[in-house]
C-alpha positions in Angstrom: -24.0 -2.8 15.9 -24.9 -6.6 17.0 -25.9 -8.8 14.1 -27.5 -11.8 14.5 -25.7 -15.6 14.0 -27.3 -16.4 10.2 -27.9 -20.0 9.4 -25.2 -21.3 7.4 -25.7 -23.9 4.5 -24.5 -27.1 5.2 -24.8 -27.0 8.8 -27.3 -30.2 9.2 -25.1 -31.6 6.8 -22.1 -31.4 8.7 -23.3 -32.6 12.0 -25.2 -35.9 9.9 -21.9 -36.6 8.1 -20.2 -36.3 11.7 -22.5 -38.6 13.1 -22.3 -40.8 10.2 -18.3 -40.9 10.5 -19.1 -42.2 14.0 -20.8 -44.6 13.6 -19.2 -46.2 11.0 -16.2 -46.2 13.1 -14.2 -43.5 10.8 -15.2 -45.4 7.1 -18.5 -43.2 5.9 -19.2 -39.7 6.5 -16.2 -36.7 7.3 -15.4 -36.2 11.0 -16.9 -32.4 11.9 -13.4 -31.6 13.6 -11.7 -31.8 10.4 -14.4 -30.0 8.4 -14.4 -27.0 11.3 -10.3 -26.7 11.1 -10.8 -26.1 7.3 -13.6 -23.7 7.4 -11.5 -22.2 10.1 -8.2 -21.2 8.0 -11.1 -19.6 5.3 -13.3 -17.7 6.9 -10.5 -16.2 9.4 -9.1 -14.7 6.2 -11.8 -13.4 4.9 -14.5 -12.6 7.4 -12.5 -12.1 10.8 -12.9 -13.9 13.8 -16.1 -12.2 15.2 -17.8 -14.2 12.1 -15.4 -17.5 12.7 -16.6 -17.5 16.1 -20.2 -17.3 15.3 -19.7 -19.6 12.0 -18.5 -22.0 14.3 -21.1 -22.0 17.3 -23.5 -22.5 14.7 -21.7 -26.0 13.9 -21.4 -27.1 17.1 -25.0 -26.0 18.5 -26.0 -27.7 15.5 -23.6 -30.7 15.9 -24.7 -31.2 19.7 -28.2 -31.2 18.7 -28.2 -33.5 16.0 -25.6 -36.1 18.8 -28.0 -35.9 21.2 -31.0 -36.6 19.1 -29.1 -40.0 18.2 -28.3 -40.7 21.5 -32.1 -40.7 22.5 -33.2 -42.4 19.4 -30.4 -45.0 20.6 -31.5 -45.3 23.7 -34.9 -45.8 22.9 -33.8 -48.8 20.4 -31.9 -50.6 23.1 
């Protein structure tokens, strides 16, 4: 049986506090990389790591989204 990558609370979160962290050169926000090796040591213990790995891709598709959404916006400013 397949199932299907569920949306994860905090997700948006994540990636706008990553982006956040950027560009504030490390003062606001939490850096994603740090939040994912956390989450990592959890849900490896509890879920396994078919889920870690889709918990994960969710973060990152969600992270890359949200980067290059501020890259355009960015751009488009400059």
């Amino acid at each position: 049986m397949v199932m299907r990558l569920k949306p994860m609370r905090g997700v948006d979160d994540t990636a706008r506090r990553h982006i956040e962290f950027i560009k504030s050169r490390g003062e606001k926000g939490i850096s994603a990389t740090g939040s994912l090796a956390s989450l990592e040591k959890v849900i490896m213990e509890d879920l396994g790591i078919l889920e870690t790995l889709r918990t994960e891709y969710s973060v990152i598709e969600a992270l890359a989204s949200a980067m290059k959404a501020e890259i355009e916006r960015m751009e488009e400013e400059s």
